[in-house]
C-alpha positions in Angstrom: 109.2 95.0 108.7 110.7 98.3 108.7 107.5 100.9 107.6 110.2 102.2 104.7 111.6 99.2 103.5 109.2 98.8 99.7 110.9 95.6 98.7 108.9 92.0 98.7 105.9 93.3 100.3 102.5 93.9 98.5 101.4 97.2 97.6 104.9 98.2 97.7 107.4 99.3 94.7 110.1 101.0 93.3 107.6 103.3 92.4 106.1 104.3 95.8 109.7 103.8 97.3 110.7 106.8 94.6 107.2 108.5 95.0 107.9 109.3 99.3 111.2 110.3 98.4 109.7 113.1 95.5 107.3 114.0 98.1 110.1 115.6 100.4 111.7 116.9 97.4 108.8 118.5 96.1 107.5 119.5 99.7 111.1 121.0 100.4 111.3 123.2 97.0 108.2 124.5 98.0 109.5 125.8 101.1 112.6 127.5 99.2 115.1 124.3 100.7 117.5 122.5 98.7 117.6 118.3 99.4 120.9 116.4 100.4 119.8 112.7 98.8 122.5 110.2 99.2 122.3 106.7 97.7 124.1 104.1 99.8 125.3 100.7 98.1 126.0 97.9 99.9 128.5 95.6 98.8 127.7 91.7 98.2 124.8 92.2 101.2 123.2 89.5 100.9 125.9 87.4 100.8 127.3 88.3 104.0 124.4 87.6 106.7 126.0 86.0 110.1 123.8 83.3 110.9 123.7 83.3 114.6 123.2 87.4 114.1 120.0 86.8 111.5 119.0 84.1 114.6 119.7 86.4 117.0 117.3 89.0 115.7 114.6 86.7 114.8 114.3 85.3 118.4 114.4 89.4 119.8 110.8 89.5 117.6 108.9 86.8 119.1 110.7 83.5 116.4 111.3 81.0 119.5 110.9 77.6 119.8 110.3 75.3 117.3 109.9 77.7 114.5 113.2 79.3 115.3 115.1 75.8 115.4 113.2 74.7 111.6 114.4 78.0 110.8 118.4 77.8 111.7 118.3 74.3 110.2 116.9 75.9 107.1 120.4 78.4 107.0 122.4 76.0 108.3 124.5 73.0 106.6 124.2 74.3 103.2 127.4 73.5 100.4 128.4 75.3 97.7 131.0 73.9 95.1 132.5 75.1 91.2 131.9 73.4 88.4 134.9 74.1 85.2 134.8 71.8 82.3 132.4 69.1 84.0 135.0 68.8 86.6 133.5 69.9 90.8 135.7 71.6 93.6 135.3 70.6 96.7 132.8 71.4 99.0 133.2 74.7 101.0 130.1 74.5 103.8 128.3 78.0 103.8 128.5 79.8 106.8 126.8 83.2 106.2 124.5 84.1 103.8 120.6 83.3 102.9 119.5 81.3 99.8 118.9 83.6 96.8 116.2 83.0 94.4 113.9 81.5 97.5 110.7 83.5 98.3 112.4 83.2 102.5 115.6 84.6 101.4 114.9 88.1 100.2 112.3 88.3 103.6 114.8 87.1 105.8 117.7 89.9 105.1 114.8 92.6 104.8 114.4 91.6 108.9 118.1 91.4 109.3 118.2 94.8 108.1 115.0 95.7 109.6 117.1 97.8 113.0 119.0 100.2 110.4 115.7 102.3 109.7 115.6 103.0 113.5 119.4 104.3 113.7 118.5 106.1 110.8 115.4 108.0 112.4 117.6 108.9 115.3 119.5 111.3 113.5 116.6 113.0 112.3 117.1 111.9 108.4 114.7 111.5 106.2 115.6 107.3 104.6 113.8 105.1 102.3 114.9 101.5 101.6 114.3 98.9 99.0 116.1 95.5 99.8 120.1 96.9 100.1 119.6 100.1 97.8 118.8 102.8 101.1 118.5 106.6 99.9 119.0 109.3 102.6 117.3 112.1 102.1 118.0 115.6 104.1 115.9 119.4 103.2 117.2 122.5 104.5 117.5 126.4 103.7 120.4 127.1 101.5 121.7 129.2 104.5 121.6 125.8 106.7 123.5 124.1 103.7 126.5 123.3 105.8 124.6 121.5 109.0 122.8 119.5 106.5 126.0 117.7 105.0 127.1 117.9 108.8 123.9 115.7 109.7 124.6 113.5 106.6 127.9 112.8 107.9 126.7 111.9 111.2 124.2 109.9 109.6 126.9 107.8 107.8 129.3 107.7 110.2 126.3 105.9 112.9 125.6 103.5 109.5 128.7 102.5 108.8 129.6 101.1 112.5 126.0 99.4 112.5 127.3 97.4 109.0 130.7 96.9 111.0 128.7 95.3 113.7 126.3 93.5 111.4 129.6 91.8 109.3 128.3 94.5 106.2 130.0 96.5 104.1 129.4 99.9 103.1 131.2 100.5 99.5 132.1 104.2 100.1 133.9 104.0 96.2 130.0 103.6 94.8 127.9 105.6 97.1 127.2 108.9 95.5 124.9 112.5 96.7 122.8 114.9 94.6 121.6 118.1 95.2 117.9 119.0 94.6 116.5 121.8 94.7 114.9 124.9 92.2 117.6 126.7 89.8 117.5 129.7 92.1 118.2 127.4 95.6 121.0 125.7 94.2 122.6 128.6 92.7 122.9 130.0 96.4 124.6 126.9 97.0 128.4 126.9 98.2 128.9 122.7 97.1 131.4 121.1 100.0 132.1 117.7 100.0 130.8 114.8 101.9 133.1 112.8 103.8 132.9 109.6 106.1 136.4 108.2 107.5 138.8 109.9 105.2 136.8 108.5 102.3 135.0 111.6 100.0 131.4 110.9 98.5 131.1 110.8 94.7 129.0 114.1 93.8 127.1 113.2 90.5 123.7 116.0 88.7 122.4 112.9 87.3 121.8 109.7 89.8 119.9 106.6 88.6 117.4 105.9 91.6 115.8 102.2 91.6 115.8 102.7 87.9 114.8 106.2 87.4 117.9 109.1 86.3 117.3 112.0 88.4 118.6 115.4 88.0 119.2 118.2 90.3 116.1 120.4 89.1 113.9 117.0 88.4 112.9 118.2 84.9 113.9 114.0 84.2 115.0 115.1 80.9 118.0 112.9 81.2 115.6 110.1 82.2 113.0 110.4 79.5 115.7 110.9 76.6 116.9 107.5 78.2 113.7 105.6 77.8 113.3 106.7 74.3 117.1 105.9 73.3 115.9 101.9 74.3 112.3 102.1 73.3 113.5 103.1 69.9 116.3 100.8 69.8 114.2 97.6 70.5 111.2 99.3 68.3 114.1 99.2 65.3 114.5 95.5 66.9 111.3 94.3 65.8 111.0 96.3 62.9 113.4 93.5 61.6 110.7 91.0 62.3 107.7 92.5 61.3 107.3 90.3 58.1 107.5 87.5 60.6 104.2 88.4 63.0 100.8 89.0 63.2 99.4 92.1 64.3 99.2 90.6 67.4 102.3 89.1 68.1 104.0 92.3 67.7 101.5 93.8 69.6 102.6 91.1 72.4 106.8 92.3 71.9 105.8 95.7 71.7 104.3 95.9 75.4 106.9 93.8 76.7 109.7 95.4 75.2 108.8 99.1 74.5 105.8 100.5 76.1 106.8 98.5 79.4 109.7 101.1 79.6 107.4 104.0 79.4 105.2 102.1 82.0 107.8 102.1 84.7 107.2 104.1 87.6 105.6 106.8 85.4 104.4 108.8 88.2 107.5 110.3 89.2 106.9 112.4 85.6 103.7 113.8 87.2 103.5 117.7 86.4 107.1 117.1 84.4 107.3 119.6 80.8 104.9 118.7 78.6 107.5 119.2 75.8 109.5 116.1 77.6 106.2 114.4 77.7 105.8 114.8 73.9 108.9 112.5 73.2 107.5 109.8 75.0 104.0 110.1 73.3 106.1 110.2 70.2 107.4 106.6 71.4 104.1 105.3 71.8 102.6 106.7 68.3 105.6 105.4 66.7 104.5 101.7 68.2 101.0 102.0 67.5 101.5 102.4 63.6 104.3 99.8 63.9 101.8 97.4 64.9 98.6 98.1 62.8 101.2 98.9 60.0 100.5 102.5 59.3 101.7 105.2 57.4 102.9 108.2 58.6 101.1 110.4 57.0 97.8 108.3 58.7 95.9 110.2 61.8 96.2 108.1 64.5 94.8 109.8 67.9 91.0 108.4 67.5 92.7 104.6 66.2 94.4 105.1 69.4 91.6 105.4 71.4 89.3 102.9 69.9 92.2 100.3 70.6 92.2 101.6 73.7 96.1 102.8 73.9 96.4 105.8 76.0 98.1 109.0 76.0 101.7 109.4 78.1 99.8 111.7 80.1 96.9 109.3 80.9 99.0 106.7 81.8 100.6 108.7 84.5 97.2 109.5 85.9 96.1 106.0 85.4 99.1 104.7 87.1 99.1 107.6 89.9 95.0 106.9 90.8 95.5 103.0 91.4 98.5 103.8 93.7 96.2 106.1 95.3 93.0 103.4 95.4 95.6 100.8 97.2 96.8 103.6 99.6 92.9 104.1 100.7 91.4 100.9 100.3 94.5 98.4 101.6 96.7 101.0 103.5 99.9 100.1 101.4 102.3 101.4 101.6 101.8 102.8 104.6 104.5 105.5 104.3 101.7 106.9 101.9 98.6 106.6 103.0 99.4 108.4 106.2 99.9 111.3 104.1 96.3 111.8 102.5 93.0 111.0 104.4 89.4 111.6 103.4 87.4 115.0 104.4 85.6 114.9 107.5 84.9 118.5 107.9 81.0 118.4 108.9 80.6 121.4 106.9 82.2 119.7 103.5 79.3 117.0 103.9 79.4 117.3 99.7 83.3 116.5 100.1 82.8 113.8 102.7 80.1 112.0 100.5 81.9 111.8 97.4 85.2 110.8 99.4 87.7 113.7 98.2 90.5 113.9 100.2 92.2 116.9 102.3 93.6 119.3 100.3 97.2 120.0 101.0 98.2 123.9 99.5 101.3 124.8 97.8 102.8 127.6 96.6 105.0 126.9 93.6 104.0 124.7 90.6 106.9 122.1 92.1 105.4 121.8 95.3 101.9 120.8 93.6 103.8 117.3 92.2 104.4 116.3 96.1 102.2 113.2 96.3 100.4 114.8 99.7 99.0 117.8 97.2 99.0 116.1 93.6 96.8 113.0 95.6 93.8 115.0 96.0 94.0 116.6 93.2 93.9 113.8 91.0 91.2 112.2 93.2 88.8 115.1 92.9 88.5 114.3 89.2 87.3 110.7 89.8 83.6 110.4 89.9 82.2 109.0 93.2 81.0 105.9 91.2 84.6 104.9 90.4 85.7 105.9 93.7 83.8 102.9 95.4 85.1 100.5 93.8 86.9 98.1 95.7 88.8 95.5 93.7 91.6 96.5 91.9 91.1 95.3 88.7 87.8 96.5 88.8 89.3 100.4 89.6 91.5 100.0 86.9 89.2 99.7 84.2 86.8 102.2 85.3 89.8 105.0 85.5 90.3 103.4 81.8 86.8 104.0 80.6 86.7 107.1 82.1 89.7 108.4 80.6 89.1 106.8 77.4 85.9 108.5 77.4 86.8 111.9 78.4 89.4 112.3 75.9 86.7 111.6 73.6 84.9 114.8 74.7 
């Protein structure tokens, strides 16, 4: 498997696919550079796997014999008809493609696609994958500004003939670029075009990345106003049904349906305003008394933490420490843990024993949210008793406990 490709592999996410991406952001505004990120989309990719290619490729990584015969018998000989008004077409046999909705499928194109990453690396481009979605990603000086699209044009140009070659199909009409960078870099900024074949790249200040609206200067205001636009809609939802449920029940909707959206891949929010934070805590307050049916008048913040609901801010941490624990204990994903490692420095035997990790420096309050200098951080706060802890589940409710319990000092 390609080392950046995040999708259906354990330990891997949209999350920590967004998280290595922030890191070069972050890392690059802290050295005064602006990012080039383009988001590719590929156009029914799935669907259009050549067989004897996908065969091909599996026999070049060691999938001979036997295994490579129950294999092409798998892909091969499969139909596919329509049904209108209880009435079937004909047959059509399938002659590309892998079976979606199998667990083999989705691992099966991620090797097909598995050689892109290394075309990618050639041209010295930063890339990140999840299943189809790839996001290139390119830093430099604002005086540079112009060899950076040139480079991204390259890059495109070399990925366009490998999904020529690999019967793909790069949809030019939905790819789209963003600029990232500090205020004062992008104002230095003369914005040209990116172009591949004739064809112009959309230029967008907003992007939606693996679920997550970024903007050029990553305050993810337009992202957070957008989780609390549909946590409050589906809040108003169940409001309707209140008189139907228990406590409980809409306790059971509520996570599922509002503070899930708050949950998802929270960590890119790490160091974001805390005035953007507010709205969300305001999201989660306004579900709390919606399911223990209080007024608004009531004080809530020590109900909160006897029921064990925490703050926005906790969460993040929360959520940022296990992805930590897995990067130390398990090595996933490996595009992160090779980016923090634990103190050896014989003279920090203090350091060493309780595990902190290296401390990356930074010089800008943006370049403190890149996961190689916000990691140790956030570990450092950890006592050395939670830090052992192997088991996931068992971290997890430690950090809990622990934050639980330091709120309440």
């Amino acid at each position: 498997m390609d080392t950046y490709q995040s999708a259906y592999r354990k330990g891997h996410s949209c999350e920590t696919a967004n998280l290595v991406i922030l890191n070069e952001v972050f890392s690059a505004m802290d050295r005064k550079e602006v990012s080039i990120v383009v988001l590719l989309d590929m156009s029914a990719a799935f669907d259009t796997v050549d067989h004897a290619l996908l065969l091909s490729k599996l026999s070049n990584l060691g999938i001979v014999g036997d295994a490579l015969r129950w294999l092409e018998m798998y892909l091969q000989g499969r139909y596919h008809s329509t049904r209108v008004y209880g009435r079937d077409s004909s047959p059509l046999q399938l002659t590309m493609g892998v079976p979606q909705g199998s667990v083999l499928g989705p691992l099966l194109f991620s090797i097909y696609i598995r050689d892109l990453g290394e075309i990618i690396q050639r041209t010295n481009v930063r890339y990140s994958t999840y299943a189809d979605d790839v996001t290139l990603l390119k830093s430099v000086k604002p005086t540079d500004f112009m060899a950076g699209i040139q480079k991204i044009e390259e890059c495109l140009q070399i990925i366009e003939k490998w999904t020529i070659r690999n019967f793909l199909r790069l949809n030019m009409s939905k790819t789209e670029y963003i600029l990232l960078g500090t205020g004062a870099q992008l104002a230095k900024i003369n914005l040209s075009g990116i172009r591949v074949n004739g064809q112009e790249v959309s230029f967008k200040t907003v992007v939606r990345s693996l679920g997550v609206w970024f903007d050029s200067t990553l305050k993810f205001r337009h992202h957070i106003d957008y989780v609390c636009r549909l946590s409050y809609g589906n809040l108003r939802m169940l409001h309707r049904l209140r008189k139907c449920l228990s406590n409980s029940q809409f306790s059971t909707f509520a996570h599922a349906l509002v503070l899930s959206r708050i949950d998802y891949c929270p960590t890119v929010l790490y160091g974001a305003d805390k005035a953007e934070l507010k709205k969300l805590q305001r999201v989660i307050k306004a579900t709390f008394r919606a399911t223990y049916r209080l007024k608004k008048s009531e004080r809530i913040t020590e109900k909160m933490k006897n029921q064990g609901w925490l703050s926005v801010e906790d969460r993040i941490i929360m959520r940022y420490l296990m992805i930590i624990h897995n990067a130390l204990k398990f090595g996933e994903p490996q595009y992160l843990s090779h980016l923090i490692s634990v103190n050896s420095n014989e003279r920090s035997s203090r350091s060493q024993s309780r595990g902190d990790l290296v401390v990356s420096g930074s010089s800008s309050s943006m370049g403190s949210r890149a996961f190689l200098v916000a990691a140790p951080t956030l570990w450092r706060m950890v006592s050395e008793e939670i830090r052992r802890k192997s088991n996931r589940n068992a971290f997890r409710s430690a950090v809990k406990k622990w934050l639980l319990e330091r709120n309440h000092d």
